[in-house]
N, C-alpha and C positions, 0 to 999 in steps of 0.2 A: 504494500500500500504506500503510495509515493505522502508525503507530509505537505504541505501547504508552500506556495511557492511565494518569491517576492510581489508577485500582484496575482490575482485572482486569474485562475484559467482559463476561464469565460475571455478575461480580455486578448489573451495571447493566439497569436496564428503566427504561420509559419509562411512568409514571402516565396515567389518563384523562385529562388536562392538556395530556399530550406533555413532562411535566418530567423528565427526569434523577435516577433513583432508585438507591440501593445496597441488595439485599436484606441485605446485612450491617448496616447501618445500621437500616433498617426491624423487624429480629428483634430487635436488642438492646431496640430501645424497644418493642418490642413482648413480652420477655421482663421487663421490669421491669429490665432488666440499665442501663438508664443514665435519668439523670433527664430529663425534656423539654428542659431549659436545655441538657445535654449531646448530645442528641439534634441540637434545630437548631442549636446549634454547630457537629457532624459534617455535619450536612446541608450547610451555606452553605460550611463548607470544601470537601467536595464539586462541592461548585456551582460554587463559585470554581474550582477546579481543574479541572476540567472542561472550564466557558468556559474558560480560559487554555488548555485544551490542544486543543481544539475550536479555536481562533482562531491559538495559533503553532506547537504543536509534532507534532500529531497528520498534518497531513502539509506537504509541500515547498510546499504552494500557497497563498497565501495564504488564510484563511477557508477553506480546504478547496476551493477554486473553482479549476479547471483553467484556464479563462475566463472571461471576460465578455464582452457587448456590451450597448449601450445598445438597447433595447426602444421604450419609450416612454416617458409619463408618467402619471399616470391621469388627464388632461383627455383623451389620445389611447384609452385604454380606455374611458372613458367614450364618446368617437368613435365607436369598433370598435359598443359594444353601441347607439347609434343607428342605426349603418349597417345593423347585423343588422334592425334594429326598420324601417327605412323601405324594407327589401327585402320585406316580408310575407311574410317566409317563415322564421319564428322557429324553428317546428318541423323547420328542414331543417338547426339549426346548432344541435341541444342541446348537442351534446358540448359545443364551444365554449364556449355559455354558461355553462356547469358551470365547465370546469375552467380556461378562462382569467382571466376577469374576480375571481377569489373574492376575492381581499387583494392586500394589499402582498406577502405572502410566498406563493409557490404552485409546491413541485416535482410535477414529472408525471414518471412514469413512462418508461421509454422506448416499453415498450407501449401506454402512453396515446397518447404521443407519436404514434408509426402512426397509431392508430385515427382521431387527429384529420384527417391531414393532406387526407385526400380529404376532409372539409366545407371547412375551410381553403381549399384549392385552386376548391371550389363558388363561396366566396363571392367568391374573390379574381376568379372566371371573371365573376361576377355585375356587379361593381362594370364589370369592362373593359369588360362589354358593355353594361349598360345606364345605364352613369355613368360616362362615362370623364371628364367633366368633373371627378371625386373622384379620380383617380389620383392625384395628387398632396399630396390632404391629408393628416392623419396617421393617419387611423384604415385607410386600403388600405397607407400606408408601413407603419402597426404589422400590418399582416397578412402585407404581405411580409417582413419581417423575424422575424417570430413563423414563417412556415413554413421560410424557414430552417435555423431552431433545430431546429424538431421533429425536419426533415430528418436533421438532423445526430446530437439524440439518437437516435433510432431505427436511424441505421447503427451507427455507434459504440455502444449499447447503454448509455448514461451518462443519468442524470436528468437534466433540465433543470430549472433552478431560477430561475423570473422571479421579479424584483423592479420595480415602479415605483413 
């Protein structure tokens, strides 16, 4: 259960950015009610406030993050989207390519999550049978450990949120 934020969440929305907005903030400068200088002042206090409560007080876990484990890195994602690539069979692991490799920061859904796990499980099938000599490196490790996760968010119904 998140704790109460710097302004009320009614007023907050998220910009085409993905930034951190307060309609209350937004109307005054947009009524003429406060000067620009006073505007991004509210804004960055905002902001700051936010982050800070976003990061310690907004809930008991740190960063908001229930868990973690280590993934991989992206020399091992870079790996993963080889391996897809010298299996010839691109179009049998779009999901995948979509929504795993995108950035450094990429939460999925828990429903995403599912929908992945059977490609996932495809390719992990792929590698044992016609590569097992690769079981061992990190792009089948970063696959077994990526299904995992899924696993787990799609029972538990929680986002998963990679970071490498």
């Amino acid at each position: 259960m998140l704790k109460p934020g710097p302004v009320p969440f009614s007023d907050l929305y998220l910009d085409e950015e993905d930034t951190v907005c307060s309609q209350n903030i937004d109307a005054a400068e947009m009524d003429d009610a406060v000067t620009l200088e006073e505007w991004k002042r509210d804004w960055e206090a905002l902001s700051a406030a936010y982050e800070q409560w976003r990061q310690y007080g907004a809930c008991a876990h740190e960063d908001m993050a229930y868990c973690s484990a280590w993934l991989g890195n992206t020399g091992d994602v870079a790996e993963y989207i080889e391996l897809i690539d010298s299996l010839n069979r691109r179009h049998w692991y779009d999901g995948l390519l979509t929504h795993v490799p995108v950035a450094n920061f990429t939460q999925l859904a828990p429903e995403t999550c599912q929908s992945l796990i059977g490609e996932l499980k495809s390719l992990i099938g792929q590698v044992e049978k016609g590569h097992p000599d690769r079981c061992q490196q990190g792009c089948y490790l970063f696959g077994e450990r990526l299904l995992k996760l899924m696993q787990a968010s799609a029972e538990v119904g929680n986002p998963l949120q990679l970071l490498y």
